[in-house]
Phi, psi and omega in degrees: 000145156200149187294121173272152212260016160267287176245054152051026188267147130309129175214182182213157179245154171314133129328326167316331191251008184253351200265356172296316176236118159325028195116037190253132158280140149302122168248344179253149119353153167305307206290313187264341146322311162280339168104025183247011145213164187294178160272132174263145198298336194269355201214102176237140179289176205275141159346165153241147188287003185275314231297329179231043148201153199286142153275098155327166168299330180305299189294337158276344168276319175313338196246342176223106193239338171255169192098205197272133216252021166210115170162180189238138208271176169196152167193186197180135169212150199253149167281074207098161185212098345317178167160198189247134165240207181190160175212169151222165205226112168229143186265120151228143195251114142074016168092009184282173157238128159246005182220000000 
């Protein structure tokens, strides 16, 4: 069993689908995942820890060291869904950043 860290319901998943990811926790229920229930006031998911600061470049290779050291990375997020956002794109050559 587990708690959704969204509307505080218990719920369970298949096994099949708990035995694909090893020690992986659920935090949301299906309904809220999918957005088909509101949030309860008393039960908000935890912060990230970035969201309201720039990582120099020193701190994101110190912090993130594995995977593929060429190619051009992206990532993006919105305030809300819709809502307003932003995305970024950095080119690394040989583990370099070149862009």
């Amino acid at each position: 069993m587990f708690t959704c860290e969204t509307c505080g319901k218990s719920f369970e998943l298949r096994k099949d689908i708990l035995d694909r990811y090893p020690g992986w926790v659920p935090k949301q229920c299906l309904d809220c995942r999918n957005g088909n229930e509101t949030k309860s006031p008393a039960k908000t998911p935890a912060a990230s820890v970035t969201k309201n600061r720039d990582l120099t470049t020193a701190e994101v290779l110190s912090r993130f060291s594995d995977g593929p050291d060429t190619g051009v990375f992206t990532d993006g997020a919105t305030e809300g869904n819709p809502g307003p956002g932003g995305w970024g794109a950095v080119l690394v050559a040989d583990g370099r950043v070149v862009a």
